[in-house]
ChimeraX commands (.cxc) that place a marker at each C-alpha (Angstrom):
marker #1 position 60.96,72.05,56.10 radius 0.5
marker #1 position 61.71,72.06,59.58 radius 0.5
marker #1 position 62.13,75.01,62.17 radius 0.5
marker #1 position 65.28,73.99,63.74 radius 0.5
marker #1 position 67.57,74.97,60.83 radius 0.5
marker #1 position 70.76,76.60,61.74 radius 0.5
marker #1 position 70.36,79.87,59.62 radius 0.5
marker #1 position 66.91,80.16,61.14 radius 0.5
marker #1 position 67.12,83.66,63.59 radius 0.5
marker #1 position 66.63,82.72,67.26 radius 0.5
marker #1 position 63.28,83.74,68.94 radius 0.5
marker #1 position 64.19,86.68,71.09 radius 0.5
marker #1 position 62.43,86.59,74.38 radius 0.5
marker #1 position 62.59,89.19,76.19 radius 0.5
marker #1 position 65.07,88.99,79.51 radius 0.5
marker #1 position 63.25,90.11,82.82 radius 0.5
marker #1 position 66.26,91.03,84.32 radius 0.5
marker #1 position 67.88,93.06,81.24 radius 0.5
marker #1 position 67.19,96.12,82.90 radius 0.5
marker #1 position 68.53,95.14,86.10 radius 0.5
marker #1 position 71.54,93.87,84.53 radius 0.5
marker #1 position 72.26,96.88,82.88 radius 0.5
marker #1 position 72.02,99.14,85.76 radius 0.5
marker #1 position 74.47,96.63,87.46 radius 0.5
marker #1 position 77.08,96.58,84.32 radius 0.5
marker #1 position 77.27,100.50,84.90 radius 0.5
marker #1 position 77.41,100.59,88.08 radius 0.5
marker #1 position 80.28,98.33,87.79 radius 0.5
marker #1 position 81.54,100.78,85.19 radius 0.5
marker #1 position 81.19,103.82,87.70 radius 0.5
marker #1 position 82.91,102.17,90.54 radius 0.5
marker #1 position 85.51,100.95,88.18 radius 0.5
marker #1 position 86.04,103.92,86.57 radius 0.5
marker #1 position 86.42,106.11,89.91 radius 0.5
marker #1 position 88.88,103.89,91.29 radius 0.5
marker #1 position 91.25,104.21,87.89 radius 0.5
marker #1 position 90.93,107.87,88.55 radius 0.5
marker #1 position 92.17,107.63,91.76 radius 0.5
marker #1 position 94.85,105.48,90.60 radius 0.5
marker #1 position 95.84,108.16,87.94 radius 0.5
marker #1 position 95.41,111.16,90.22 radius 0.5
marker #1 position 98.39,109.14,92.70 radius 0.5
marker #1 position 100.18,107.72,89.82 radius 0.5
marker #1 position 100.42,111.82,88.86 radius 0.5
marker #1 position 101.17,112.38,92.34 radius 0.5
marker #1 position 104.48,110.02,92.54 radius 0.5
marker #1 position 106.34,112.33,89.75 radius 0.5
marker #1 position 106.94,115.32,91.71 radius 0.5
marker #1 position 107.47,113.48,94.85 radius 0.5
marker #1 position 110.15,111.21,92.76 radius 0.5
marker #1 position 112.01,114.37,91.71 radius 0.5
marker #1 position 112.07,115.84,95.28 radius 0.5
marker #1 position 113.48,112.53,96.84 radius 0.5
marker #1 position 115.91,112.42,93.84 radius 0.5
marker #1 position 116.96,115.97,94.23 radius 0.5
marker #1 position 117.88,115.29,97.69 radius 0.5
marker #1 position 121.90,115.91,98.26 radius 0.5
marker #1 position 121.72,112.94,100.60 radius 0.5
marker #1 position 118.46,110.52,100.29 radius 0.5
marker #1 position 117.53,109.52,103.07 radius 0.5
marker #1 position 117.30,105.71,103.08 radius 0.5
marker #1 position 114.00,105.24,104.61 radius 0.5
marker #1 position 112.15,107.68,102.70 radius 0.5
marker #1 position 113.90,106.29,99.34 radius 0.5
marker #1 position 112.24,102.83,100.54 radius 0.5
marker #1 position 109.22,104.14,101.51 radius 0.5
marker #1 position 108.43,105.77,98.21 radius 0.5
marker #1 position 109.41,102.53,96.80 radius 0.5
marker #1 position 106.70,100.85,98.48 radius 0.5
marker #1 position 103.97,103.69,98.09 radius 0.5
marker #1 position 105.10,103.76,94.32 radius 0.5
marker #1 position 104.82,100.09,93.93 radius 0.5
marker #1 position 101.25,100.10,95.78 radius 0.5
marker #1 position 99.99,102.33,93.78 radius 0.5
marker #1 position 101.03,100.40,90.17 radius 0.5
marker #1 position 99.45,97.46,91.90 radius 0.5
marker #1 position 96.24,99.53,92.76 radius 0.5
marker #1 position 96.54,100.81,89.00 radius 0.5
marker #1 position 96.58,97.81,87.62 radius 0.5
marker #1 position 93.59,96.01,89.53 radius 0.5
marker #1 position 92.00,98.75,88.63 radius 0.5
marker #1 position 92.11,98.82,84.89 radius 0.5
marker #1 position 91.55,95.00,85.12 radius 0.5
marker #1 position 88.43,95.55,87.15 radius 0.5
marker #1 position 87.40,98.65,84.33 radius 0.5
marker #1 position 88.21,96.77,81.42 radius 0.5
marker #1 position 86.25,93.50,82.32 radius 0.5
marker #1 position 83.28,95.46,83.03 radius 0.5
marker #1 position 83.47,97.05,79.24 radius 0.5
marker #1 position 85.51,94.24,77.27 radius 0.5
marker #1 position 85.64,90.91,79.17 radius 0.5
marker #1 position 87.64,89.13,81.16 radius 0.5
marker #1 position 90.62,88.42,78.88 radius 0.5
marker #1 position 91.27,91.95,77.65 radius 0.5
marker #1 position 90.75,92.68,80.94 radius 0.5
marker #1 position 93.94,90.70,82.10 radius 0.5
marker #1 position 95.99,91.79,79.16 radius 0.5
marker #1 position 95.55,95.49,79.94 radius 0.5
marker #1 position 96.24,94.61,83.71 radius 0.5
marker #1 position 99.15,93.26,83.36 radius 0.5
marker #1 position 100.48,96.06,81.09 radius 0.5
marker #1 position 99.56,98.87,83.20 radius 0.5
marker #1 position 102.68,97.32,85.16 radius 0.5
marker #1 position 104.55,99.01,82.87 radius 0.5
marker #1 position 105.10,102.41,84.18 radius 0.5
marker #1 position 104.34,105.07,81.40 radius 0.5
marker #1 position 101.74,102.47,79.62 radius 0.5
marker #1 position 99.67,102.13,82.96 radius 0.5
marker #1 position 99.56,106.17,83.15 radius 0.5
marker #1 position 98.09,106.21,79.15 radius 0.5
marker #1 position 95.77,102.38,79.84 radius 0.5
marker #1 position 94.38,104.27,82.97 radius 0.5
marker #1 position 93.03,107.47,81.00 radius 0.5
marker #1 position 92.40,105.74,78.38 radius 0.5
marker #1 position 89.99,103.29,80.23 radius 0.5
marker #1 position 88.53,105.98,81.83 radius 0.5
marker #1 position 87.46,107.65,79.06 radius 0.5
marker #1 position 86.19,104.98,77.49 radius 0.5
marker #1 position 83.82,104.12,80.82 radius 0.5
marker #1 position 82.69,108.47,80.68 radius 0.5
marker #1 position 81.70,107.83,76.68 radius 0.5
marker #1 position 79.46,104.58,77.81 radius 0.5
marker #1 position 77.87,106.46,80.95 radius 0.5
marker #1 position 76.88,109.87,79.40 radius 0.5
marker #1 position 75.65,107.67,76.53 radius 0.5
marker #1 position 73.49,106.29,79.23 radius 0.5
marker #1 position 72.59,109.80,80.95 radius 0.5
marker #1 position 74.59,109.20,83.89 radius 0.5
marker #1 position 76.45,112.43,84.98 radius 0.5
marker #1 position 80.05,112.17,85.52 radius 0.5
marker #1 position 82.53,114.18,87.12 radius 0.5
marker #1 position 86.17,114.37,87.77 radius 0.5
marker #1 position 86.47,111.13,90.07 radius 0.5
marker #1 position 83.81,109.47,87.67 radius 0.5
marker #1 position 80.28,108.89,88.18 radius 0.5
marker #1 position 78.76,107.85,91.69 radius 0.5
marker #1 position 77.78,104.41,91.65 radius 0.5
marker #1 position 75.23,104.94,94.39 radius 0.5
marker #1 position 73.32,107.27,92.05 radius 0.5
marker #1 position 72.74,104.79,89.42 radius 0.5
marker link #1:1,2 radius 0.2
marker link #1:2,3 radius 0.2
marker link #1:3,4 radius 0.2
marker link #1:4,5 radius 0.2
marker link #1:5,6 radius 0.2
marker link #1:6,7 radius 0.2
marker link #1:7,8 radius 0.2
marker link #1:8,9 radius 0.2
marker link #1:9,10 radius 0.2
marker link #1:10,11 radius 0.2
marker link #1:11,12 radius 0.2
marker link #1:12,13 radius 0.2
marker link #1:13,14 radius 0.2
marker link #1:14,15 radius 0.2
marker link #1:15,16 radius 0.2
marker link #1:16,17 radius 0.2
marker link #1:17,18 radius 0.2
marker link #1:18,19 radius 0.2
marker link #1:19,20 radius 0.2
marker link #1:20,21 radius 0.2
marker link #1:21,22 radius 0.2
marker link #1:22,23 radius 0.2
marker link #1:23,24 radius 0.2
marker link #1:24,25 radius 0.2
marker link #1:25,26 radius 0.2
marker link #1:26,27 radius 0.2
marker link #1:27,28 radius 0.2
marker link #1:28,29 radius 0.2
marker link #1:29,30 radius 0.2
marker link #1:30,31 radius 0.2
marker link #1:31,32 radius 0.2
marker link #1:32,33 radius 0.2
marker link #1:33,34 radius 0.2
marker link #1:34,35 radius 0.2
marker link #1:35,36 radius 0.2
marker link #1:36,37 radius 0.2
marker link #1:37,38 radius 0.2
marker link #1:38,39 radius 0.2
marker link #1:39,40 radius 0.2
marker link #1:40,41 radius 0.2
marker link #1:41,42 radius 0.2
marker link #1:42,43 radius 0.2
marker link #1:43,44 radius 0.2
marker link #1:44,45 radius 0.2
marker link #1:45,46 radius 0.2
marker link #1:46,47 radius 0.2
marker link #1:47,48 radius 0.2
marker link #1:48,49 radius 0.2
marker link #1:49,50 radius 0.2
marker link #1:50,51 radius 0.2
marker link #1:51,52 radius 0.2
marker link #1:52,53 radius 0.2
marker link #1:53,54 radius 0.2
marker link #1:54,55 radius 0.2
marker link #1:55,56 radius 0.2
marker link #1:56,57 radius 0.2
marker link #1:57,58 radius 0.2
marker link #1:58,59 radius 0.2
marker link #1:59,60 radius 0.2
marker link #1:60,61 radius 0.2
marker link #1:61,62 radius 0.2
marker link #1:62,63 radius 0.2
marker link #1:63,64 radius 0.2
marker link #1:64,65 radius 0.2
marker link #1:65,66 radius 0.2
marker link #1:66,67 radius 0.2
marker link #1:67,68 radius 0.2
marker link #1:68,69 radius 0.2
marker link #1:69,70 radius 0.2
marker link #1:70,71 radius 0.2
marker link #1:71,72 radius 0.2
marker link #1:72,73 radius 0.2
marker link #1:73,74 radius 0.2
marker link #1:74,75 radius 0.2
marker link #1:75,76 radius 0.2
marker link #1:76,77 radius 0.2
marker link #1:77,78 radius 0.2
marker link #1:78,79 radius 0.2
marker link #1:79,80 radius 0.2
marker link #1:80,81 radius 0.2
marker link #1:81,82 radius 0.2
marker link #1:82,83 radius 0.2
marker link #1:83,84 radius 0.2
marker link #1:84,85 radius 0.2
marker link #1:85,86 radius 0.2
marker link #1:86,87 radius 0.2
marker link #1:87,88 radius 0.2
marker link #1:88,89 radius 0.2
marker link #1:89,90 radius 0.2
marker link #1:90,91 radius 0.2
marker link #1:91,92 radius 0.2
marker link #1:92,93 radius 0.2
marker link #1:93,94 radius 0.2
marker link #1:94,95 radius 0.2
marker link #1:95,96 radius 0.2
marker link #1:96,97 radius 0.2
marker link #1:97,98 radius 0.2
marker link #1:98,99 radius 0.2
marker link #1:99,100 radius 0.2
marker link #1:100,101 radius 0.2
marker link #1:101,102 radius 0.2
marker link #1:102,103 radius 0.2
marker link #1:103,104 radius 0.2
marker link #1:104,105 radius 0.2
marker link #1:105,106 radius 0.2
marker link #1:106,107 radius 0.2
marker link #1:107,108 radius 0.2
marker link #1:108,109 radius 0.2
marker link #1:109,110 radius 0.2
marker link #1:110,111 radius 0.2
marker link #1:111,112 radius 0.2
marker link #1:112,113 radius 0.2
marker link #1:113,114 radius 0.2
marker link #1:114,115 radius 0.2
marker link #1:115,116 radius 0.2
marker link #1:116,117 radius 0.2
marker link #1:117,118 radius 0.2
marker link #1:118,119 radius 0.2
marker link #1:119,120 radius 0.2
marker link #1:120,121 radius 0.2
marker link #1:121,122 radius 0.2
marker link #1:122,123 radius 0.2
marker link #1:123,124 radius 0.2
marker link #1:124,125 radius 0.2
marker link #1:125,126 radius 0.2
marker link #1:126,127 radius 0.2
marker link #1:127,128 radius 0.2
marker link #1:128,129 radius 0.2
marker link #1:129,130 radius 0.2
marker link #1:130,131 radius 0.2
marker link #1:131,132 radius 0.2
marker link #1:132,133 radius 0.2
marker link #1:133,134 radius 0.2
marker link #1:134,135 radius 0.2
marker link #1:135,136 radius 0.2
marker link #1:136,137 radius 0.2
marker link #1:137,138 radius 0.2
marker link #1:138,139 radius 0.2
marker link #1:139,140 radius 0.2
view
């Protein structure tokens, strides 16, 4: 019988670079993941500062428009970087699903922490210490 049968298991080599490339997937994670906190923290930050301008007897045009654009800066900055998070962890395509979503405003708020969390569970598992902004990428 021959050796190249299909239900034969694959000789494993060992990779050279598998350690390498796993300190460069989480450091990917840790930079990803402190940038989605940062998006959360200012996605946070735009719901008191919506219910000021709102409360506003007269709102002043400007700073209506301005908010507009800080608001919409910040779902952009959200959603790059839950793509950027969730292709480190899932892949590219996942990646871009959960990107585009976090367009949606309350749904970006819940794909952010939720990505997040999911990046802290993979880094303690790999003894990295993480804090509220994430882990530091330079200290992988």
């Amino acid at each position: 019988m021959s050796d190249d049968s299909p239900f034969h298991a694959p000789d494993s080599q060992p990779r050279k670079n598998g350690r390498k490339s796993h300190k460069k997937k989480l450091r990917q994670v840790a930079s990803a993941q402190r940038h989605a906190n940062m998006a959360a923290g200012l996605y946070l930050l735009l719901i008191p500062v919506n219910i000021a301008i709102s409360s506003m007897p007269e709102p002043i045009l400007a700073l209506a428009i301005g908010f507009l654009v800080f608001a919409l800066g910040i779902l952009i900055f959200g959603a790059i970087s839950v793509f950027r998070l969730q292709t480190a962890l899932n892949g590219f395509v996942l990646g871009t699903i959960l990107g585009v979503l976090t367009l949606v405003p309350l749904l970006g708020l819940i794909l952010l922490l939720l990505g997040s969390q999911k990046a802290t569970i993979l880094l303690k598992e790999n003894g990295i210490a993480v804090g509220l902004l994430g882990a530091d990428p330079n200290s992988i």
